[in-house]
C-alpha positions as CSV (number, residue, x, y, z in Angstrom):
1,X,-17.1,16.9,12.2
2,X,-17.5,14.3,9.4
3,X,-18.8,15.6,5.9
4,X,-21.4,14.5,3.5
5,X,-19.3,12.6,1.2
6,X,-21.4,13.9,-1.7
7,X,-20.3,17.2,-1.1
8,X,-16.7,15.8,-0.9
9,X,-16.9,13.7,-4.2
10,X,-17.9,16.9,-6.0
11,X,-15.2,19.0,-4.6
12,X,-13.0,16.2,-5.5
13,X,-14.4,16.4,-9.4
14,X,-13.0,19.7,-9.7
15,X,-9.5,18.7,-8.3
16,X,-6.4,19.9,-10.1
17,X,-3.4,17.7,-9.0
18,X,-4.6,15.7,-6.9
19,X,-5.9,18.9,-4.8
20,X,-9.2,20.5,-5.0
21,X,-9.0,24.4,-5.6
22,X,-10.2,26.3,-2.8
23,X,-9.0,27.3,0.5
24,X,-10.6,24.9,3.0
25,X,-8.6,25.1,6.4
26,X,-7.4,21.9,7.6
27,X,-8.0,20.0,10.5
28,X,-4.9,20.3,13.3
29,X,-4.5,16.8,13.0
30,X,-3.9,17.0,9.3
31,X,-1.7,20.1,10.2
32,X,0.4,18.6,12.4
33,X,1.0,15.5,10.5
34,X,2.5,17.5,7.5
35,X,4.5,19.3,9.5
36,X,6.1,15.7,11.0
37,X,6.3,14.1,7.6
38,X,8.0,17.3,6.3
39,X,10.6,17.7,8.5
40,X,11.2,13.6,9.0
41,X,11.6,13.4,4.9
42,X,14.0,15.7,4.4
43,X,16.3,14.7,7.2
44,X,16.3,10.7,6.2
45,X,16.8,12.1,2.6
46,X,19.9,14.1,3.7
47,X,20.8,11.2,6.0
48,X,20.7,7.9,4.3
49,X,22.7,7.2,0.9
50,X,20.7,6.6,-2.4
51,X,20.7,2.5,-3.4
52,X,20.4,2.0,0.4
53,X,17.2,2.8,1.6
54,X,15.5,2.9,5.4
55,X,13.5,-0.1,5.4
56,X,13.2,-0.3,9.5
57,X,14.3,-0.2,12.4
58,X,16.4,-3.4,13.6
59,X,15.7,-4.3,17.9
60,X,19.6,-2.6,18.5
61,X,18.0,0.8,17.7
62,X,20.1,0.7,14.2
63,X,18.4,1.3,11.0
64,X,17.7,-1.9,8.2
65,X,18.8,-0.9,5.2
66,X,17.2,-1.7,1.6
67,X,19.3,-2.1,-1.4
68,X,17.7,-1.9,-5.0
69,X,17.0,-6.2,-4.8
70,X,14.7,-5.2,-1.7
71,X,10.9,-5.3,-2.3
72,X,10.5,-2.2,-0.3
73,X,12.9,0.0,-1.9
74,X,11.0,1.8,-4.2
75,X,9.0,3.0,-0.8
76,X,10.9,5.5,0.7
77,X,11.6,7.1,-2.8
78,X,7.9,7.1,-3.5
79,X,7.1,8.4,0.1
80,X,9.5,11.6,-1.1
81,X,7.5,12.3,-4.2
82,X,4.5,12.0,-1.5
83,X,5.4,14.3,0.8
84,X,6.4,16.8,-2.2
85,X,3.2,16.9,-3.4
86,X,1.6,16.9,0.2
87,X,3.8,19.8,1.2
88,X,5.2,21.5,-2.0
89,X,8.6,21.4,-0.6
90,X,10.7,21.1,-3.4
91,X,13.8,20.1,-1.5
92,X,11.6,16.6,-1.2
93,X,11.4,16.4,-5.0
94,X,14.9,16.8,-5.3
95,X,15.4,13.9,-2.7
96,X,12.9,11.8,-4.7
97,X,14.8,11.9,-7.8
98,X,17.8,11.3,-6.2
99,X,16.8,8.1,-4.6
100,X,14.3,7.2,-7.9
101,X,17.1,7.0,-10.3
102,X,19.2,5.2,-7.9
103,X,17.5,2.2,-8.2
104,X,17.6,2.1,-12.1
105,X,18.9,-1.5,-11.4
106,X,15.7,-3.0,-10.6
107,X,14.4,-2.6,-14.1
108,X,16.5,-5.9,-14.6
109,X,14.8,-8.1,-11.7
110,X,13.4,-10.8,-12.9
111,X,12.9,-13.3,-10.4
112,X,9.8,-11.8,-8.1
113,X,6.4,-9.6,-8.7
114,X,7.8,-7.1,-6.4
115,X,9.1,-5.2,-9.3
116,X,5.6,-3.3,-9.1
117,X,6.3,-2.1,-5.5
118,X,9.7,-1.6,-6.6
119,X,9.5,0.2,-9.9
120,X,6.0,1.9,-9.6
121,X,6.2,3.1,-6.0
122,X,9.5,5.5,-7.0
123,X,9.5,5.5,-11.3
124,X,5.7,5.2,-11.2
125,X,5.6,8.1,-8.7
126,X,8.2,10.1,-10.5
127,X,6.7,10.2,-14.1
128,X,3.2,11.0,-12.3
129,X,4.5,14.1,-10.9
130,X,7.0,15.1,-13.5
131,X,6.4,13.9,-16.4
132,X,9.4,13.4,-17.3
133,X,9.6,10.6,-20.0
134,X,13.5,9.6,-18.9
135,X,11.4,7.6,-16.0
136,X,9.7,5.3,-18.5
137,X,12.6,2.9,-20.0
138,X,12.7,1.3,-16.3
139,X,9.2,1.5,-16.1
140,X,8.8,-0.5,-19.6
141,X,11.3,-3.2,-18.7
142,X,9.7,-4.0,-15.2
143,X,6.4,-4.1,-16.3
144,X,7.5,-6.6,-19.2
145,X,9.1,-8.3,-16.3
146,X,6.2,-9.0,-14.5
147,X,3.9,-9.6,-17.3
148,X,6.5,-12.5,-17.9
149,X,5.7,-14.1,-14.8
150,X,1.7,-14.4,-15.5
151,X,0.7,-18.2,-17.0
152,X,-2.2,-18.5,-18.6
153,X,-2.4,-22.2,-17.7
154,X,-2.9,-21.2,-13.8
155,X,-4.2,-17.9,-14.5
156,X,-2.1,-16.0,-12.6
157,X,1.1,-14.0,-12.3
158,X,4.0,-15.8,-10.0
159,X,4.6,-14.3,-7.2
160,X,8.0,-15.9,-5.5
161,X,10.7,-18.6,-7.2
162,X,10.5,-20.2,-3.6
163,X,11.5,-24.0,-4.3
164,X,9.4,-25.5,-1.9
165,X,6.2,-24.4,-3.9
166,X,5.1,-25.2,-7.3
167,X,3.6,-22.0,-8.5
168,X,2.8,-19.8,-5.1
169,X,0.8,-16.5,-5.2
170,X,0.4,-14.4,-2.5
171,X,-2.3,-12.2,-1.7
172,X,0.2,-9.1,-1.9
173,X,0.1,-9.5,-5.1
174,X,-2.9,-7.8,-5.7
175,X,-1.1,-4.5,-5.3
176,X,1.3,-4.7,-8.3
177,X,-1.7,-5.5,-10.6
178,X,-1.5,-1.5,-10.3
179,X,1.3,-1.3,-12.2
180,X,0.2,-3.8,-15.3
181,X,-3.0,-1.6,-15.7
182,X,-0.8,1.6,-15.9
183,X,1.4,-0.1,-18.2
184,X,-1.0,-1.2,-20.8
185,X,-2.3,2.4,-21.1
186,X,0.9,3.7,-21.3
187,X,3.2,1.6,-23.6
188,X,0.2,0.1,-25.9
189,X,-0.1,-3.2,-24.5
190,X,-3.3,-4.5,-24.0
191,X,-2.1,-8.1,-22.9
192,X,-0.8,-6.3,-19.5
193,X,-4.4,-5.2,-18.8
194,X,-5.8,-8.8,-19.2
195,X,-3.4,-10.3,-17.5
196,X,-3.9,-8.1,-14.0
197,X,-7.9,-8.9,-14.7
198,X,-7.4,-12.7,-15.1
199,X,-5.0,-12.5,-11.8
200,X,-7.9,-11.1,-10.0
201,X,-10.3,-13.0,-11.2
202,X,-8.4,-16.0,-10.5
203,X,-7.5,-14.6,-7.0
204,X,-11.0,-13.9,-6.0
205,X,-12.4,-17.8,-7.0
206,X,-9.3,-19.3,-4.9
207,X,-8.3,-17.1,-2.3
208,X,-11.4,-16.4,-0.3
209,X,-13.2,-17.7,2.9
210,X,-16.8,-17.5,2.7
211,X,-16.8,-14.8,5.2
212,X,-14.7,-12.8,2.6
213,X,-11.0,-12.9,4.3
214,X,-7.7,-14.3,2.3
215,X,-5.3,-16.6,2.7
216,X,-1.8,-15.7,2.6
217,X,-0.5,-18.5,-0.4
218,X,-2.2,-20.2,-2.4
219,X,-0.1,-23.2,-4.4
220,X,-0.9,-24.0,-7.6
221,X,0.1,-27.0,-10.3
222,X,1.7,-25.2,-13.2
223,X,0.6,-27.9,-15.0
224,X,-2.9,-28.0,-14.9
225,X,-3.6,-24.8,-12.9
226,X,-5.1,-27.0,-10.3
227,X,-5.0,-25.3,-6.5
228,X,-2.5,-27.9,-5.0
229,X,-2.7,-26.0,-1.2
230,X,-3.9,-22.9,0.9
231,X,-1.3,-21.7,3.0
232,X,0.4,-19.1,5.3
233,X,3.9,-17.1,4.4
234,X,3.2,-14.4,7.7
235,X,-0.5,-15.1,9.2
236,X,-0.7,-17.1,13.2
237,X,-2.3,-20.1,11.3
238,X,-3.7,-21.2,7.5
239,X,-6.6,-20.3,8.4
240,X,-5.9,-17.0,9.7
241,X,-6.8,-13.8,8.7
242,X,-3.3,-11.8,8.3
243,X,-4.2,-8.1,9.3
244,X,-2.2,-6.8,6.1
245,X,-3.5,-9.6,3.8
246,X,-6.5,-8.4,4.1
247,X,-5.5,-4.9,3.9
248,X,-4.0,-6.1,0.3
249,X,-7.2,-7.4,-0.9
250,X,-9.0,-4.5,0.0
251,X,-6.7,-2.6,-1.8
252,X,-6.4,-4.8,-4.8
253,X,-10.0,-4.9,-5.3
254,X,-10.7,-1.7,-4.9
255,X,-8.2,-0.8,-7.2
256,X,-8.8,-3.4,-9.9
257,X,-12.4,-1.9,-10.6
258,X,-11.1,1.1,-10.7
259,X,-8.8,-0.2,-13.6
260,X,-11.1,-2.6,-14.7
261,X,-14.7,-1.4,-14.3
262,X,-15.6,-4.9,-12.8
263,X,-18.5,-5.5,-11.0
264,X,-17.5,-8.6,-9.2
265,X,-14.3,-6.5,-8.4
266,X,-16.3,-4.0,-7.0
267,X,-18.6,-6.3,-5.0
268,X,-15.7,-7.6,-3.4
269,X,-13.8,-4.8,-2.4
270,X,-17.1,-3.7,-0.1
271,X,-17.1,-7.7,1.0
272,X,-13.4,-7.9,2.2
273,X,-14.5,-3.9,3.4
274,X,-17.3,-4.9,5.4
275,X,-14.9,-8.1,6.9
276,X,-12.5,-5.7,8.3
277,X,-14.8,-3.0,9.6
278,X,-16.9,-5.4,11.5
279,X,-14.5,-7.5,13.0
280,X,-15.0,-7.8,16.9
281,X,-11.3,-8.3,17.3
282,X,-10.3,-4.9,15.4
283,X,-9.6,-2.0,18.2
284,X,-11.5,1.0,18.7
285,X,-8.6,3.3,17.5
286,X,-9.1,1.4,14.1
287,X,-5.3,0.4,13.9
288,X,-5.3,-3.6,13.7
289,X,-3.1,-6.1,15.7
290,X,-0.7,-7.9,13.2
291,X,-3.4,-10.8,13.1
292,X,-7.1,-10.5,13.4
293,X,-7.2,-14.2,14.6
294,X,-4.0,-14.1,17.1
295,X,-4.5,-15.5,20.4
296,X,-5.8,-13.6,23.4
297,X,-8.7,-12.2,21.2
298,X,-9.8,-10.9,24.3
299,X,-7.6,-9.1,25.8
300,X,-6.0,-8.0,22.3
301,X,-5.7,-4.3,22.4
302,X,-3.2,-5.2,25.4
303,X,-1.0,-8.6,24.3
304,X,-0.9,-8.2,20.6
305,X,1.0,-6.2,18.5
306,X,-0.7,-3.6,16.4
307,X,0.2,-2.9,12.7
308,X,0.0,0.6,11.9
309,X,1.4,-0.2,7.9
310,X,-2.2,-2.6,7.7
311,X,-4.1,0.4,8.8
312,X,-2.8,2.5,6.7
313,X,-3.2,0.1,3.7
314,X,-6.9,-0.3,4.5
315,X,-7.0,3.5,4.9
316,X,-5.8,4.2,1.5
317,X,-8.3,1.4,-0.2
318,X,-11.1,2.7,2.0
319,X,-10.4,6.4,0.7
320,X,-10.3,5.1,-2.8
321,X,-13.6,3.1,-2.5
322,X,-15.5,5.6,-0.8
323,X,-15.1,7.4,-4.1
324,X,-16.9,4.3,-6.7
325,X,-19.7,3.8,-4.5
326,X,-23.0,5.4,-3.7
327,X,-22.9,5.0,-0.2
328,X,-19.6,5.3,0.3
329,X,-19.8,7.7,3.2
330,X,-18.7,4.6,5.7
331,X,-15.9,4.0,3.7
332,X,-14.6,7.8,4.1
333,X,-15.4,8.0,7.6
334,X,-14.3,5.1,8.6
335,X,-10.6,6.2,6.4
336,X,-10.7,9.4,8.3
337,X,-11.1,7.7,12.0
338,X,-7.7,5.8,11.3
339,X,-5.7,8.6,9.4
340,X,-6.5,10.6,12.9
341,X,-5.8,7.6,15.2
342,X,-2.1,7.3,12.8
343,X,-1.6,10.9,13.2
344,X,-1.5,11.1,17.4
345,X,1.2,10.9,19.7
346,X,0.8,7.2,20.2
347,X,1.7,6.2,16.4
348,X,3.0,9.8,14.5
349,X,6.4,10.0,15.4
350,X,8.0,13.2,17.0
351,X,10.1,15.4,14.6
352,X,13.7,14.2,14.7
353,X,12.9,10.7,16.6
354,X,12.2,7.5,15.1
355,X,15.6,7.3,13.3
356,X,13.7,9.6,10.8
357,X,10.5,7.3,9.7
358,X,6.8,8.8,10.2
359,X,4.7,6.2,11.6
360,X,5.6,3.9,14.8
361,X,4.4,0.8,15.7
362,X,4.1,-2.1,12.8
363,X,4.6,-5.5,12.2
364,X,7.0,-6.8,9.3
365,X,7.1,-10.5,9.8
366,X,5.7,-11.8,13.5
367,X,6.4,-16.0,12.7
368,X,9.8,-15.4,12.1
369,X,10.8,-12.4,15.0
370,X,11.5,-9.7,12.3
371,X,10.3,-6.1,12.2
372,X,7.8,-6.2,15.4
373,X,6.5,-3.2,16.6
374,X,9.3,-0.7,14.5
375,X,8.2,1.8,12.2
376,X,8.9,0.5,8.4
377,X,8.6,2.7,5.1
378,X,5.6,0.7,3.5
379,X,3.4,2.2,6.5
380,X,4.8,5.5,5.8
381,X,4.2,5.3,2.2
382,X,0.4,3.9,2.6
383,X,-0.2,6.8,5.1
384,X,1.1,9.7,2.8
385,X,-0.7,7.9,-0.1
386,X,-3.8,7.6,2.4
387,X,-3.2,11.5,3.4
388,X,-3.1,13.2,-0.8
389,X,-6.1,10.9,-1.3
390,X,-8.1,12.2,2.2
391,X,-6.8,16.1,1.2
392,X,-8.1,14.8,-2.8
393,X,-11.7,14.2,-1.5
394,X,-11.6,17.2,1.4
395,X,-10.2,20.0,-0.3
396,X,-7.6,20.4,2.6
397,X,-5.5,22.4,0.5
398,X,-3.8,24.8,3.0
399,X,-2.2,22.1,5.4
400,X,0.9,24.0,6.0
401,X,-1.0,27.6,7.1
């Protein structure tokens, strides 16, 4: 049964945590899940070696490791600091810290904007929960890091030292802007703030389609800030609409108002919302194939592979946006019909398979045959994220009676 969001919103308003304070019995769906992600976390965490992280699943069966130079190493730490505060085991916090402070080394990185999935996805994570203050040296040097990467000429932060472009930026970009708000707040520096606006701002006058999806790259002349192309890194096409591009810009707007109290922010977020919710290609379990414009439209839900981590991206944003809106009862419902379709049988993983990961069925990189159809920790760490925000709003406090 769906609820009146209203009554949600105000439950939410009294939340302590991250969890509202009452004793509202949670769906079985919801049930079940935590009982998965409990059990999978704590194995992989007593399985896998800190500094070398599960990433995926490579086609042999064996797992991909991530070492701290990986963009998506900070994930499977900040998917343990997730589940602890999903399930209040504290054998997961103990895990988290154990992989958090094992990638100390990325506080150094300077040559990508990854640092914010990196560093605030585990650090971030860690001094949310614990506030523990020996988190924030790392946290200060790799925000300063990717502030240094933000020009002022071009009006945006550099998102790859690629030598075949001049000055790319990538719609996944977006999502470390995250980081740069926290860090203004928390270390005084108000530059970091305007800097992740001006990105956006930037982003939203050159990235768009008029029907409100992204491209993948935009090129830019460093020295006149002139656009020089509009490209693809991962989509079928340049004009394509990559399934977790948009799920970044939905994201990244949504979160950017939140930060930034911008109206155009705001206005966009519902604009790339409404793009993905009524697109005729998108399945009815809610879970997008890898590219909204692949070929076979058609007969999609059959020949294309689906991408559970861009569902649970655009569940997470949704969640979030449901919650600045008035009407944002279609955002919450339509959050809640994918966090059910993730949590079945045909993309929740059974406890003990799926060489430990929670979700199944994502796509890394299609173009270049890498990571298709294999679980990978940025779809488990967007699904735990999507799951505190959905037991936030619901009050879904007793998940594990």
């Amino acid at each position: 049964m769906k609820k009146t969001l209203s009554t949600l919103l105000f439950t939410a308003a009294i939340a302590f945590n991250g969890y509202a304070q009452n004793n509202k019995t949670a769906e079985p769906w919801l049930k079940k899940a935590t009982a998965v992600i409990d059990y999978q976390l704590k194995q992989a965490g007593a399985t896998y070696r800190p500094g070398h992280n599960p990433r995926s699943t490579n086609p042999d069966g064996s797992v991909r490791l991530a070492d701290y130079k990986d963009w998506t190493t900070g994930f499977f730490p900040g998917s343990l600091w997730y589940g602890y505060e999903l399930t209040g085991d504290q054998e997961l916090a103990n895990q988290a810290k154990r992989f958090t402070l094992a990638l100390d080394s990325a506080r150094y990185i300077t040559n990508t904007h990854d640092v914010g999935f990196m560093l605030y996805s585990s650090y971030g994570n860690a001094y949310r929960i614990t506030g523990d203050k020996s988190y924030l040296p790392a946290l200060a040097d790799g925000a300063q890091n990717l502030y240094n990467r933000f020009d002022s000429k071009v009006g945006a932060i550099r998102s790859w030292d690629f030598s075949w472009w001049k000055f790319p930026v990538i719609i996944d970009n977006m999502m470390n802007l995250e980081y740069l708000y926290w860090a203004s707040e928390q270390f005084k520096k108000p530059e970091y703030a305007g800097a992740a606006s001006t990105h956006a701002s930037t982003t939203l006058k050159n990235h768009f389609r008029k029907d409100y999806s992204s491209y993948h790259v935009i090129d830019y002349d460093p020295k006149t800030g002139k656009v020089i192309a509009k490209r693809t890194h991962q989509g079928v096409t340049d004009e394509s609409a990559w399934a977790r591009g948009q799920a970044w810009a939905l994201y990244g707007y949504a979160m950017c108002n939140e930060n930034a109290k911008n109206e155009k922010f705001l206005a966009q977020a519902e604009n790339i919302a409404k793009f993905i919710m009524n697109h005729p290609t998108m399945p009815k379990d809610k879970v997008p194939v890898w590219d909204f414009d692949v070929h076979n439209a058609q007969d999609i839900e059959e020949k294309a592979p689906r991408d559970a981590s861009a569902a649970a991206v655009i569940a997470s944003a949704l969640l979030n946006l449901s919650t600045q809106v008035k009407d944002g009862q279609k955002y919450f419902d339509y959050a809640e019909d994918i966090l059910e379709s993730l949590s079945s049988d045909e993309y929740l993983a059974k406890a003990g398979e799926n060489n430990f990961f929670i979700l199944k069925h994502s796509v890394g990189a299609f173009l270049y045959n890498s990571e298709i159809d294999t679980p990978l920790d940025y779809a488990d760490y967007y699904y735990l994220e999507a799951l505190k925000r959905y037991v936030a709003i619901t009050g879904n406090k007793n998940i594990n009676k």
